[in-house]
KELUMBA-777742 format. One record per residue (C-alpha): residue in three letters; x, y, z. Coordinates in steps of 0.02 Angstrom, whole numbers, padded with zeros to 5 digits, always signed. Each point is the difference from the previous one (the first is absolute). Example, Ala and Ser with C-alpha at 12.3 -4.5 7.8 and 13.67 -1.06 7.14 Angstrom:
% residues 2
ALA+00615-00225+00390;SER+00069+00172-00033;
% end
This chain:
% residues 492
UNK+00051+12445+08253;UNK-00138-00050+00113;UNK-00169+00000+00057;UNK-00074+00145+00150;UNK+00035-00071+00170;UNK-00210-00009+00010;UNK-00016-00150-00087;UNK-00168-00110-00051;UNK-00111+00022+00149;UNK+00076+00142+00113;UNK-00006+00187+00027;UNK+00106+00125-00010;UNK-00029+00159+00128;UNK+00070+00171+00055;UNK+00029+00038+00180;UNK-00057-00145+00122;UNK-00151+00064+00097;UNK-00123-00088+00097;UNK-00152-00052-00077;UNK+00106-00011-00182;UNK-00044-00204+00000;UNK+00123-00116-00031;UNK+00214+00052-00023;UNK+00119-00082-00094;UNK+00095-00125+00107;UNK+00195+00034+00024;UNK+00068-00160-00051;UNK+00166+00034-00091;UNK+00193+00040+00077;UNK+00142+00027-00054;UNK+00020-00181-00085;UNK-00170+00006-00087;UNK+00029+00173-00072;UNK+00172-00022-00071;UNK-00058-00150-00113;UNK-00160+00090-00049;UNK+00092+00166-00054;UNK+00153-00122-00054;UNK-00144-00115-00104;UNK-00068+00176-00052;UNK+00139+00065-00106;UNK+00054-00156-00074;UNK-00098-00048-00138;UNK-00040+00037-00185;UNK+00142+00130-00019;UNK+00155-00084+00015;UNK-00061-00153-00063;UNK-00090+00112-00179;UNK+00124+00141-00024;UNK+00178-00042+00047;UNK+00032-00037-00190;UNK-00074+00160-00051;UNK+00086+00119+00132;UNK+00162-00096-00065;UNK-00067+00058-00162;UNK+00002+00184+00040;UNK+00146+00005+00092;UNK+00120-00159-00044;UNK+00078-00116+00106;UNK-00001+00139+00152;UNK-00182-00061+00026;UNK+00034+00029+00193;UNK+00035+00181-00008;UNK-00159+00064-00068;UNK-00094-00132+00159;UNK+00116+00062+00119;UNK-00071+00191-00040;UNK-00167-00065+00011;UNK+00049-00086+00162;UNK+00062+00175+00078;UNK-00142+00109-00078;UNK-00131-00141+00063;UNK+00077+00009+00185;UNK-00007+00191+00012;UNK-00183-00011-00043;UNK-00022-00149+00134;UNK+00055+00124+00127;UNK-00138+00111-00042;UNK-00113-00149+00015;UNK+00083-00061+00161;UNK-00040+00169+00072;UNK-00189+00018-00066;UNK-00045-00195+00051;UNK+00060+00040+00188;UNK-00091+00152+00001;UNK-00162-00052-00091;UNK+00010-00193+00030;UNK-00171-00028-00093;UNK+00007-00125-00146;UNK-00039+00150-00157;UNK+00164+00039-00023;UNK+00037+00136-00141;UNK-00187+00044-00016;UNK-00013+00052+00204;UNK+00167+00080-00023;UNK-00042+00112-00141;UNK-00184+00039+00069;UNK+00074+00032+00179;UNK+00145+00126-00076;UNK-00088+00086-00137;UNK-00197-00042+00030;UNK-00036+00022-00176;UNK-00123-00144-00062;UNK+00040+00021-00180;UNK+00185-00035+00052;UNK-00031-00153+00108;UNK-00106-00055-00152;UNK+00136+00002-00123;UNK+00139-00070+00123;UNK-00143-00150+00075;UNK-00037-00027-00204;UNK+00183+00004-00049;UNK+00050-00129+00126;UNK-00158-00103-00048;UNK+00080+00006-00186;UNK+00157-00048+00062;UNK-00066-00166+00054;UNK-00089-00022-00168;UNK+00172+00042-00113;UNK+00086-00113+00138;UNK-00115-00139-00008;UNK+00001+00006-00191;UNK+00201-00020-00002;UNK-00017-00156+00105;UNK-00134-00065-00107;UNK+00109+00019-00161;UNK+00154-00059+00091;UNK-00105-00155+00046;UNK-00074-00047-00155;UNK+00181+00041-00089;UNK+00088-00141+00120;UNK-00187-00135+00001;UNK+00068-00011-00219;UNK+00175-00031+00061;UNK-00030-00124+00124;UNK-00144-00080-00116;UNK+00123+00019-00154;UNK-00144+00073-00101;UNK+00030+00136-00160;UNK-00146+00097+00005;UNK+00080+00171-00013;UNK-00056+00154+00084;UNK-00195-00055-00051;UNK+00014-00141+00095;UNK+00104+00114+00148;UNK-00145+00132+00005;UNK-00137-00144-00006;UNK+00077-00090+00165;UNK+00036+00169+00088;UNK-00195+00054-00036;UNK-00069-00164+00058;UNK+00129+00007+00142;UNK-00080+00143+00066;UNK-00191-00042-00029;UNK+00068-00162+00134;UNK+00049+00137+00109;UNK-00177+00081-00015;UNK-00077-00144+00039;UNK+00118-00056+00157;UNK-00030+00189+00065;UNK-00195-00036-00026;UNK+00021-00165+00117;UNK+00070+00123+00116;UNK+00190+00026+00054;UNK+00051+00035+00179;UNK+00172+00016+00031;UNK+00111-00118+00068;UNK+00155+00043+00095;UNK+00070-00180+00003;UNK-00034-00014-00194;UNK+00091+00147-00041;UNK+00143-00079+00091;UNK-00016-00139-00115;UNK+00014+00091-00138;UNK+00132+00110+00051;UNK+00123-00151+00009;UNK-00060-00058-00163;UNK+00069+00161-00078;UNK+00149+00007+00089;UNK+00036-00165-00062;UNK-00014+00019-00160;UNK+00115+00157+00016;UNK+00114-00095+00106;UNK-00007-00138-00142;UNK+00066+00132-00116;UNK+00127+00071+00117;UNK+00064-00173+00040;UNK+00031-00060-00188;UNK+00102+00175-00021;UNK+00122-00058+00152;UNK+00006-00176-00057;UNK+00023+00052-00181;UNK+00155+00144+00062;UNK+00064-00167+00080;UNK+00005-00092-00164;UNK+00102+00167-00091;UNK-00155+00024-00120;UNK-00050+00163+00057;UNK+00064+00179-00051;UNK-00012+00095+00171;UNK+00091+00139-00124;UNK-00176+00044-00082;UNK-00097+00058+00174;UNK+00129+00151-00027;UNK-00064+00061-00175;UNK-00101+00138-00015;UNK-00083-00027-00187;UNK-00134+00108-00052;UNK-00149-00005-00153;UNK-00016+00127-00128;UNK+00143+00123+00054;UNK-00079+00037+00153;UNK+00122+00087+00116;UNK+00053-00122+00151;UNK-00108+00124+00112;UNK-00157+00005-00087;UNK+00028-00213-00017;UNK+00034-00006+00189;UNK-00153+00102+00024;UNK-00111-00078-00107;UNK+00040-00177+00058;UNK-00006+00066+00194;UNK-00183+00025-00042;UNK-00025-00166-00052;UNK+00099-00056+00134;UNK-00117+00079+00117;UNK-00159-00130-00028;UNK+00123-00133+00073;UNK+00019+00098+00167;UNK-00187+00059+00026;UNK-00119-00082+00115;UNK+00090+00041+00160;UNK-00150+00136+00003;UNK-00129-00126+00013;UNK+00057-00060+00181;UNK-00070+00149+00071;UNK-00173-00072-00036;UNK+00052-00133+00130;UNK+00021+00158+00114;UNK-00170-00051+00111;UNK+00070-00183+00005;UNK+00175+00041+00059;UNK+00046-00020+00192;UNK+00094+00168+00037;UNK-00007+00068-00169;UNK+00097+00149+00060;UNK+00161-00092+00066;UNK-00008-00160-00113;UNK-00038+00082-00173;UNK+00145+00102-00032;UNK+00154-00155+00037;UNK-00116-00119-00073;UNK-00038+00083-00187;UNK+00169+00077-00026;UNK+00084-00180+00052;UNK-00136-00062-00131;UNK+00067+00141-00147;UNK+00167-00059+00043;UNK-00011-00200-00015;UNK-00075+00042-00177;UNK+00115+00114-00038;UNK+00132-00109+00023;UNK-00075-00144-00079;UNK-00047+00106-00168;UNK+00163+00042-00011;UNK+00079-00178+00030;UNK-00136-00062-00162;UNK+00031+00155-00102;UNK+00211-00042-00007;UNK-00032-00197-00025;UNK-00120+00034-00119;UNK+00129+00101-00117;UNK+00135-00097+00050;UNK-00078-00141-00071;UNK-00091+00036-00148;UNK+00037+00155-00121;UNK-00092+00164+00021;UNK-00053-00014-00186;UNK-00069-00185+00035;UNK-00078+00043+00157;UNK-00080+00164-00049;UNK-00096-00074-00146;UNK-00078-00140+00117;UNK-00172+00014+00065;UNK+00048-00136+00156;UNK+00174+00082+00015;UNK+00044-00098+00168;UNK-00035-00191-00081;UNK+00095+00068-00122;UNK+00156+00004+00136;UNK-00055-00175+00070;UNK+00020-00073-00171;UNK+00161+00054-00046;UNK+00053-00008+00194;UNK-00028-00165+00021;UNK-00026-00081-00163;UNK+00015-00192+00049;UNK-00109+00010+00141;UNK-00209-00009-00017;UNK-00015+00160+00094;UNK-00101+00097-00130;UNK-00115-00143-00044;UNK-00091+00058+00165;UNK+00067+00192+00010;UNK-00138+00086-00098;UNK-00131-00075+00104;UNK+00099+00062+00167;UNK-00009+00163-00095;UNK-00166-00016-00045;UNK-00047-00047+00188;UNK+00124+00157+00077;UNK-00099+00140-00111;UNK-00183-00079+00002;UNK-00052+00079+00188;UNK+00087+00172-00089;UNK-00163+00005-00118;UNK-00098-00070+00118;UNK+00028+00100+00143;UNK+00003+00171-00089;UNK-00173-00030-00089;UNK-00072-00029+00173;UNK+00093+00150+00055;UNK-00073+00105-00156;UNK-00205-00078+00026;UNK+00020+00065+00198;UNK+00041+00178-00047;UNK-00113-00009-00121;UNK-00132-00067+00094;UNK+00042+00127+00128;UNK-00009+00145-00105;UNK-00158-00041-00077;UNK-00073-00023+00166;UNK+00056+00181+00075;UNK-00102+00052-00169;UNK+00160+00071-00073;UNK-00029-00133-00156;UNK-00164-00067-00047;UNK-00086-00094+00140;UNK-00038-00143-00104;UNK+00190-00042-00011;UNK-00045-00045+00191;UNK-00107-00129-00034;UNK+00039-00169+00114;UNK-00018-00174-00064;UNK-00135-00092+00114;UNK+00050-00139+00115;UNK+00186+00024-00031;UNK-00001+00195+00042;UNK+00123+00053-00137;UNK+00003+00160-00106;UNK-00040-00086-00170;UNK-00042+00161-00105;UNK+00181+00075+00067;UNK+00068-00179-00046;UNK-00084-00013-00165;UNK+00065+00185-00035;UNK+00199-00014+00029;UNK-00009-00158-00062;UNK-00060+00064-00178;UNK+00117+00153+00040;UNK+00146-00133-00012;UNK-00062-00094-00132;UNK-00007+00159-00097;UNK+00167+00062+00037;UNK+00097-00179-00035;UNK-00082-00011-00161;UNK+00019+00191-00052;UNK+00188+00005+00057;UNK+00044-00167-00090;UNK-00066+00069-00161;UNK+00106+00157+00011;UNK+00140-00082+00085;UNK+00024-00152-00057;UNK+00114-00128+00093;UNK+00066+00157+00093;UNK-00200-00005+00117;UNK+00101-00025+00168;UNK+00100+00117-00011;UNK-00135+00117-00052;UNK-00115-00054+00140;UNK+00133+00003+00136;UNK+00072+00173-00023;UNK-00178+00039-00017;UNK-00027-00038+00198;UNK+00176+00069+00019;UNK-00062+00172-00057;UNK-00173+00003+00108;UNK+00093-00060+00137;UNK+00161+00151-00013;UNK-00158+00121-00009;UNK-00099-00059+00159;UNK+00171-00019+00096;UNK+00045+00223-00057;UNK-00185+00014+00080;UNK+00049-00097+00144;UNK+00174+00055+00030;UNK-00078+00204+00004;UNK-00140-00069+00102;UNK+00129-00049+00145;UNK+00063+00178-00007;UNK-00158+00065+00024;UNK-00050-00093+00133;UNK+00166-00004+00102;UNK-00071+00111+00124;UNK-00178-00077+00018;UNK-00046-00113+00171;UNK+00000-00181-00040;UNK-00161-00088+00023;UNK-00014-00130+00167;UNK+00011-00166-00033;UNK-00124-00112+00120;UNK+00081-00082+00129;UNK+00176+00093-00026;UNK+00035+00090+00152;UNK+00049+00176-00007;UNK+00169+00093+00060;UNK+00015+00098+00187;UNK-00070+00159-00039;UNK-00132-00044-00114;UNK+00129+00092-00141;UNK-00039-00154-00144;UNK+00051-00157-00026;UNK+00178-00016-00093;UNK-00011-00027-00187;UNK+00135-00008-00127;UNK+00087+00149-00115;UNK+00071-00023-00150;UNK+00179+00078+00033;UNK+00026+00193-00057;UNK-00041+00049-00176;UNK-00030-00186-00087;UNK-00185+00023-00024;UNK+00053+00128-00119;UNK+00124-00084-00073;UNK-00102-00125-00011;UNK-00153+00117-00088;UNK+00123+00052-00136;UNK+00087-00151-00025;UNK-00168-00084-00029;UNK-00070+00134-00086;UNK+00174-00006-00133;UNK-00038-00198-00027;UNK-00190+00080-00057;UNK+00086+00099-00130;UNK-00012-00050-00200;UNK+00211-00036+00015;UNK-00039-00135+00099;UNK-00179-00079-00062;UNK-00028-00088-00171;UNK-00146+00116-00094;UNK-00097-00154+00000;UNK-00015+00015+00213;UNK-00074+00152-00014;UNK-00140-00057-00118;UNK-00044-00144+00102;UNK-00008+00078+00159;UNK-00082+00154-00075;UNK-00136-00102-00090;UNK-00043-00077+00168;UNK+00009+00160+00110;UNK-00118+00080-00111;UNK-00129-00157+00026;UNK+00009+00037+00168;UNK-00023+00212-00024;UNK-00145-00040-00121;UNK-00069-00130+00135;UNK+00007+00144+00132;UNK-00059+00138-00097;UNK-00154-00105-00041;UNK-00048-00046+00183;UNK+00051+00188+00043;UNK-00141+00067-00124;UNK-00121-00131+00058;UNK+00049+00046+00179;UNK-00034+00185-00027;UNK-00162-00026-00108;UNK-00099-00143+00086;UNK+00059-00009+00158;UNK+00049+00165+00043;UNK+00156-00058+00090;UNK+00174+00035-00033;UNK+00141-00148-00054;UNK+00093+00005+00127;UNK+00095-00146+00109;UNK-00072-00024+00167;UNK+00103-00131+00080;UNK+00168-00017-00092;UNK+00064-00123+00141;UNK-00117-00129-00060;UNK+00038+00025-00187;UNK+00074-00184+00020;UNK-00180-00057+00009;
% end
């Protein structure tokens, strides 16, 4: 998942208008935007949790992603038809104020995705420091995983506090770092099938834990499934920097779900081809777990964990920077404590909403490992999973609502003979609602671990106590009620 389109140093706006200052310049086609939304989904997921979702399911590890695939799509749609309508770079904050104009709900979607980045950050952060003592060889045991996951993210405080502006050409970068270590895996599955030590027969098997019916299993692992296949919906941040957002946005993202897709499913059969469910489901760096037994004469994972480390670094990073900007821009429209909007001098960064989700994440990785144990990524990724599946019901119902609303002009864009609106995309028939309920299902305690609702529970209530604080000094002090004024610019 990745950072708002209004990176380090630039401004997010509504509607163009004269006098507005400076826009966003439209640098990306088609090319650009297919890597970042390809560079987007890859990541921590399939690199953290194919052993566990092989755990849930058994070797059929690419049924319960394929699900995830088709439920994700659906919900792109809905995105595909709100970003060509509304192409500002707020995404499911502008899209729930603009259908339902409730602040109170644009609060609690803009804080749940602001979570989302936290929980996601922290399952990179673990993954990290789980693959640094592999590749270093050291035994310090979950202590010594927690301690290199905490201090990983105080480096990413300070990095954010130098002040990060994003880079299109270094997201390219890392995009073909993870796809090579993914291809690494996919290629040692092909080579191995070539040397007969492979059971294709096992990618068949639907195994299940604790008598759980094959339906409840599917559905449980689909949710899991699903933090693998989000961060199409941050491309629609890049919305303002996107030549022709309306004609180039919907090819480009759903060719981007579908090269994932297909990869995912290529590393999810080698995977259980090559190493037993049992073996791979117990494994905290399931995937250098397939390169060892893959390829056991060759050096390959002598340097693997660090290529892993490398692929799911800019995760954390970029979702922390993601989380400080909303905060940042909450805390600014006086809907959180002002002081949250404090800016660092001289490097113009929002250090208190740094220092904040920072300790947020700290407190999270080191409350979840103590409950969870070894089992903290799995924890920590369904936990985005399940803020994610809410904002995307919100989202899906917010297309339906605003299906018959004017789209906004887009500067520069000229508009149709007869002045009857520029063209925009719809999501076909009835798959916004499919869409809202299939979400809404994935939401539903069948398909989430107890322990996701506690963790993304204890930090949506943060955020409700945060609000009802600066809504009381609002009322009493300043007279004034907490309310958003510019949602476009939430991005900050």
């Amino acid at each position: 998942m990745s950072a708002p389109g209004g990176g380090e140093g630039t401004a997010t706006s509504g509607v163009p208008q004269s006098g507005d200052g400076p826009q966003l310049k439209r640098v990306m086609g088609t090319k650009l935007l297919l890597l970042f939304i390809v560079g987007d989904i890859l990541g921590t997921g399939v690199y953290a949790l194919t052993g566990r979702i092989a755990g849930e399911i058994g070797g059929a590890a690419w049924a319960p992603i394929l699900i995830a695939f088709a439920v994700a799509t659906i919900t792109a749609l809905s995105y595909l038809e709100l970003v060509t309508k509304y192409p500002q770079a707020a995404g499911a904050a502008l899209y729930t104020h603009k259908a339902f104009g409730i602040h109170f709900v644009t609060f609690l979607v803009t804080f749940a995705v602001l979570c989302s980045g936290i929980t996601s950050a922290s399952t990179a952060a673990k993954f990290l420091a789980e693959n640094f003592l592999v590749g270093f060889d050291l035994g310090w045991g979950q202590f010594g995983v927690t301690a290199i996951a905490v201090g990983f993210m105080i480096l990413l405080a300070l990095i954010n506090l130098r002040g990060v502006g994003e880079s299109i050409k270094f997201n390219v970068v890392l995009t073909v770092v993870e796809l090579t270590g993914l291809l690494i895996v996919i290629g040692i599955g092909f080579w191995a099938m070539g040397q007969g030590n492979v059971d294709f027969s096992r990618a068949v098997v639907f195994e299940t834990e604790g008598g759980k019916s094959i339906f409840l299993a599917l559905t449980a692992a689909t949710s899991l499934a699903f933090f693998s296949m989000v961060g199409f919906e941050d491309s629609v941040n890049m919305a303002e920097e996107t030549r022709d957002p309306a004609r180039i946005f919907p090819k480009v993202m759903l060719t981007g779900l579908g090269i994932t897709v297909f990869i995912y499913l290529l590393v999810s059969v080698a995977a259980v081809a090559v190493v037993p469910v049992g073996q791979l489901s117990e494994s905290q760096t399931p995937l250098l777990e397939v390169v060892q037994a893959g390829a056991p004469d060759f050096p390959i994972d002598v340097f693997y964990p660090f290529l892993s480390i490398f692929a799911v670094a800019n995760t954390a990073l970029i979702n922390m920077l993601m989380a400080s900007r909303l905060l940042y821009g909450m805390s600014k429209q006086e809907v959180l404590p002002r002081p949250l909007a404090l800016v660092l001098h001289g490097r113009r960064t929002p250090w208190a909403a740094i220092v904040f989700t920072t300790l947020l994440a700290i407190g999270v990785i080191i409350l979840v490992t103590n409950v969870m144990g070894a089992d903290t990524v799995s924890a920590l990724g369904g936990t985005t999973a399940l803020l994610l599946l809410c904002v995307f019901t919100v989202v899906n119902i917010a297309c339906l609502v605003l299906r018959k609303s004017p789209p906004d002009p887009v500067e520069g864009e000229s508009m149709p003979e007869g002045g009857a609106g520029r063209k925009t995309f719809r999501s076909p028939g009835i798959m916004p609602w499919i869409g809202a309920l299939s979400c809404a299902f994935l939401v539903g305690p069948w398909a989430q671990d107890p322990i996701e609702y506690s963790i993304a529970g204890v930090l949506l209530a943060i955020g409700v106590v945060l609000w009802f604080f600066t809504w009381l000094w609002n009322r009493a002090v300043k007279a004034k009620r907490t309310r958003f004024t510019d949602p476009e610019e939430l991005h900050g």
